[in-house]
C-alpha positions as CSV (number, residue, x, y, z in Angstrom):
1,X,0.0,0.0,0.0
2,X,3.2,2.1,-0.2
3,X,2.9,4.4,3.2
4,X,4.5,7.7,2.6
5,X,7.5,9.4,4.8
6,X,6.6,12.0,6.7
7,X,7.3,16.0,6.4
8,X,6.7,15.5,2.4
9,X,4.5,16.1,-0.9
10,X,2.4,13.1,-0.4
11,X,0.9,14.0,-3.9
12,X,0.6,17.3,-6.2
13,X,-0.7,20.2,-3.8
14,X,-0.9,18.1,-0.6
15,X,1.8,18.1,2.1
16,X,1.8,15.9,5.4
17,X,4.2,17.5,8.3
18,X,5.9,15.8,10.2
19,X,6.7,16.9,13.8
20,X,3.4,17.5,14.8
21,X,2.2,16.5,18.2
22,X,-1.5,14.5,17.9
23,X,-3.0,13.7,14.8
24,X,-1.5,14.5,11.3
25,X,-1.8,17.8,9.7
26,X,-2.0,18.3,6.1
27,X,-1.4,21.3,4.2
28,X,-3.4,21.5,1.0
29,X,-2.6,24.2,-2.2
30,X,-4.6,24.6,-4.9
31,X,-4.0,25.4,-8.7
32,X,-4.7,28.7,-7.9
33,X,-2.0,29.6,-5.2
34,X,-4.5,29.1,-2.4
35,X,-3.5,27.3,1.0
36,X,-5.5,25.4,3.8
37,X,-4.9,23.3,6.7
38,X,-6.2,20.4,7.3
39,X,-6.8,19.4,11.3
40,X,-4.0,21.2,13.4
41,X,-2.8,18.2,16.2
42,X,-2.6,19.1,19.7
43,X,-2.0,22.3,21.5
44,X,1.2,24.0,20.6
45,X,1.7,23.4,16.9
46,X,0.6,26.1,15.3
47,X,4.2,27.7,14.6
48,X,5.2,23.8,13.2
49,X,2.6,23.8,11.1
50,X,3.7,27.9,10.1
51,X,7.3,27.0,9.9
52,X,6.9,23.9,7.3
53,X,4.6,26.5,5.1
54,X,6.9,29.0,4.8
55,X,10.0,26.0,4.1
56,X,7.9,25.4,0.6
57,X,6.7,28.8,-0.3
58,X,3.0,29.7,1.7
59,X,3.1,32.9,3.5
60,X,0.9,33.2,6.0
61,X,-1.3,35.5,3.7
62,X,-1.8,32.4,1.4
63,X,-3.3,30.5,4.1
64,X,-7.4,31.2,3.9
65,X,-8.8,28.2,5.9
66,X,-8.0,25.9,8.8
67,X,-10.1,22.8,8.1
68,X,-11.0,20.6,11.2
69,X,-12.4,17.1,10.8
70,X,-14.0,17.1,14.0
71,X,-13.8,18.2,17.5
72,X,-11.5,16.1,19.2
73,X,-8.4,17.9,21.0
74,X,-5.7,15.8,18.7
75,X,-7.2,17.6,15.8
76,X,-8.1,21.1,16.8
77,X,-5.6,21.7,19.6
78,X,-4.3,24.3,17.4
79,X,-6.9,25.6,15.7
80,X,-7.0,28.8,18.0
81,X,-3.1,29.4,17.8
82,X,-2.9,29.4,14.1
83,X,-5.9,31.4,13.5
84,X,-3.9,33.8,15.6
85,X,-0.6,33.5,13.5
86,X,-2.6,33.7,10.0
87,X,-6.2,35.1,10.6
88,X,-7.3,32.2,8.4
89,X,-10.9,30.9,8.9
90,X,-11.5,27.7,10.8
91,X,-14.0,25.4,9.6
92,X,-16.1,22.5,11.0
93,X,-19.3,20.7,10.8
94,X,-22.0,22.3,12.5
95,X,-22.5,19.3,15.0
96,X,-19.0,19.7,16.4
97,X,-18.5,23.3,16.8
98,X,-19.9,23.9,20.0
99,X,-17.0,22.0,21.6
100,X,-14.4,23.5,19.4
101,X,-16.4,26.9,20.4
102,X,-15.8,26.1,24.1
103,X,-20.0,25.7,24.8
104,X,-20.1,22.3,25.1
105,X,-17.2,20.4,26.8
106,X,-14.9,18.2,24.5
107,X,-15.6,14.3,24.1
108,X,-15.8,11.8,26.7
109,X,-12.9,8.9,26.5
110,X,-13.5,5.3,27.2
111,X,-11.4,3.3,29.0
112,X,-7.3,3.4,29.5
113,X,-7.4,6.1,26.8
114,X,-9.3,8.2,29.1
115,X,-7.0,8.5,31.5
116,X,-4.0,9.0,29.2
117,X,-6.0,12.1,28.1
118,X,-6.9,12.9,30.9
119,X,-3.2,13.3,32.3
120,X,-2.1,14.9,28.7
121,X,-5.2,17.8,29.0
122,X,-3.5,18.7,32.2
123,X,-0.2,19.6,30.6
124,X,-1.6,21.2,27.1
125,X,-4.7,23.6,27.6
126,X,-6.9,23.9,24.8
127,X,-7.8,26.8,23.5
128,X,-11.5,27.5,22.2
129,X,-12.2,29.1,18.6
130,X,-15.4,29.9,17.1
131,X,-15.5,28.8,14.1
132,X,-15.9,30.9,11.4
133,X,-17.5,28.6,8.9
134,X,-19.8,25.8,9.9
135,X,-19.8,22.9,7.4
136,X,-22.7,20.8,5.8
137,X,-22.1,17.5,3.7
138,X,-21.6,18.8,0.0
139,X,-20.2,22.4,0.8
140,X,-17.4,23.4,-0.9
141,X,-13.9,25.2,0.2
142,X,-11.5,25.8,-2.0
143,X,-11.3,22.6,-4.9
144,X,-12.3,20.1,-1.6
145,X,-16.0,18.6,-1.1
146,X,-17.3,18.2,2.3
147,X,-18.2,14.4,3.2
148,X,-20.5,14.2,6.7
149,X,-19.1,11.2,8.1
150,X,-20.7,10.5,11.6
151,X,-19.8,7.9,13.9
152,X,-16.6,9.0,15.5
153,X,-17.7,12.0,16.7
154,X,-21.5,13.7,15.3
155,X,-20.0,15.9,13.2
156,X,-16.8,13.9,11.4
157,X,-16.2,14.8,7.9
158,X,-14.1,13.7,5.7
159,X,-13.0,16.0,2.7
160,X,-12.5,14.7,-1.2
161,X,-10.7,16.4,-4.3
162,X,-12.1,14.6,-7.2
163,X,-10.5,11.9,-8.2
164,X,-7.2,12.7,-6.8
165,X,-7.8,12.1,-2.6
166,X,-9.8,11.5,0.0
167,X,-9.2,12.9,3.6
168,X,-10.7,10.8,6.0
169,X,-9.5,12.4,9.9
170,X,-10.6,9.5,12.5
171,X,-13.3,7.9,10.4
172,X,-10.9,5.4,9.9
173,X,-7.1,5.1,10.3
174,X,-3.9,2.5,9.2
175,X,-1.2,1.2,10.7
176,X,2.5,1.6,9.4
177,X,2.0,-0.2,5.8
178,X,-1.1,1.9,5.0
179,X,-3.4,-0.9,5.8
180,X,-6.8,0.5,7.2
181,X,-8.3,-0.1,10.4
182,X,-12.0,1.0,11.9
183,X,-11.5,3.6,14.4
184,X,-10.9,2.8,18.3
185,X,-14.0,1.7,20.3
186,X,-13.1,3.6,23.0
187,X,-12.9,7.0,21.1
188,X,-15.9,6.3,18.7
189,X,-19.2,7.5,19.5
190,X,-21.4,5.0,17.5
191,X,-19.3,2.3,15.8
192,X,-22.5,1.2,13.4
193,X,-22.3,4.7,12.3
194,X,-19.0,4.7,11.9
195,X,-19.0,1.8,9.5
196,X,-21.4,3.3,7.4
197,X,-19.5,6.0,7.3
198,X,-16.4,4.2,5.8
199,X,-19.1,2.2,3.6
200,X,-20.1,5.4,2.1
201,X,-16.5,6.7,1.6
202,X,-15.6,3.3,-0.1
203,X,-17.5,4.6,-2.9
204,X,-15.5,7.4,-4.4
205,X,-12.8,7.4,-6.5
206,X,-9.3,8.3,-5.3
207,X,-5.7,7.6,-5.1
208,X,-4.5,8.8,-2.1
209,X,-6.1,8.1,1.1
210,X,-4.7,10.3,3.9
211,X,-6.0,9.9,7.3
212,X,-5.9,11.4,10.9
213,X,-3.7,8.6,12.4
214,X,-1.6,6.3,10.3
215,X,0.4,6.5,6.8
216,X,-1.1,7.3,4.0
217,X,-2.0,5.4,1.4
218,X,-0.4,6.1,-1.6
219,X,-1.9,4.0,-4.3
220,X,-5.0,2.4,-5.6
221,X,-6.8,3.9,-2.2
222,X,-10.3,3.7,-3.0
223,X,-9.8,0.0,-4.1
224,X,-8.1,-1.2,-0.7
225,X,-11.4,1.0,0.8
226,X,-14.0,-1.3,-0.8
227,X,-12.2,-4.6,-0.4
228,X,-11.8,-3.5,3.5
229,X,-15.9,-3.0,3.1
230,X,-16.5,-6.0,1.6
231,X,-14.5,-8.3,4.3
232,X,-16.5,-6.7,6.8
233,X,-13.8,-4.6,7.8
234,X,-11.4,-7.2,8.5
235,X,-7.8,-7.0,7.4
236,X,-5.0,-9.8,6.7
């Protein structure tokens, strides 16, 4: 499944960099010379994710949106510093912005996973946002479509550029080799939904699968996707 190496050009216009505390972050260009972010890993990243733009050529003027998969603190940690650094707009699905507003508290964690964030949240404070943009399955930004996913968390999305890539936060994730797994019990809201969720990304076309946890795939994505579907989510 070819997993790429981190801090790199997984594909034309979309970067993955490495260094980044939490989930990974993705920095997406378009044709046109515009720039967004894609989910911004825990607290105190922001000037990461600022530092690897600037490396390749995005000045911070270039960067309209900060694009967050859902609520969870490993994705918009640093939605609030980078908004600061950039004055982009953050945008999320409706269902999930009151947490990442700071009006409804974040996600509940099952289990061991619990306590480990439990201990982490007392070392990196998140910082609320309101989001500028609230989200709906089908909106556009920039060249991306907007995917309602729910099942993780209400208002998961996952984001596709036609025919190219699909990127998929914690709707799913893969291990090392790019192989993809269902995400953890413990963090998922409603695991049915969840695998309908995957069902219904399985049916797109794309190349380049690139999710919140994991390496990316890097070719023939969307065929691994409905193979993983039609094994009922089982892997080798």
């Amino acid at each position: 499944m070819n997993p790429a190496t981190p801090n790199m050009e997984v594909t034309t216009g979309i970067h993955k960099i490495d260094r980044i505390r939490g989930a990974n972050v993705f920095l997406v260009l378009t044709a046109e010379g515009s720039a967004m972010v894609v989910d911004t890993g825990m607290p105190g990243n922001a000037g990461r994710i600022m530092e690897y733009a600037t490396t390749i050529g995005v000045e911070k003027k270039r960067l309209e949106y900060i694009v967050l998969t859902h609520s969870d603190i490993d994705h918009c940690g640093s939605a609030a510093g980078l908004k600061q650094l950039t004055d982009a707009k953050v945008a999320i699905h409706h269902a999930d912005a009151p947490r990442v507003a700071g009006d409804e508290k974040l996600k509940d964690v099952k289990g061991a996973l619990g306590v480990v964030f439990g201990v982490m949240g007392r070392f990196m404070r998140f910082t609320p946002v309101k989001p500028d943009i609230l989200l709906e399955d089908s909106d556009k930004i920039l060249d991306l479509t907007v995917i309602h996913t729910p099942g993780h968390t209400d208002g998961s999305i996952c984001l596709y550029r036609e025919s190219q890539a699909m990127f998929v936060g914690d709707a799913l994730r893969t291990d090392s080799n790019a192989t993809p797994r269902l995400p953890p019990g413990a963090m998922t809201l409603n695991m049915a939904q969840a695998k309908e969720s995957v069902k219904k990304i399985s049916n797109y076309q794309y190349t380049f699968l690139l999710p919140g946890h994991g390496a990316p795939m890097t070719r023939d994505a969307s065929q691994v996707m409905k193979t993983f579907v039609q094994e009922g989510f089982s892997v080798p």
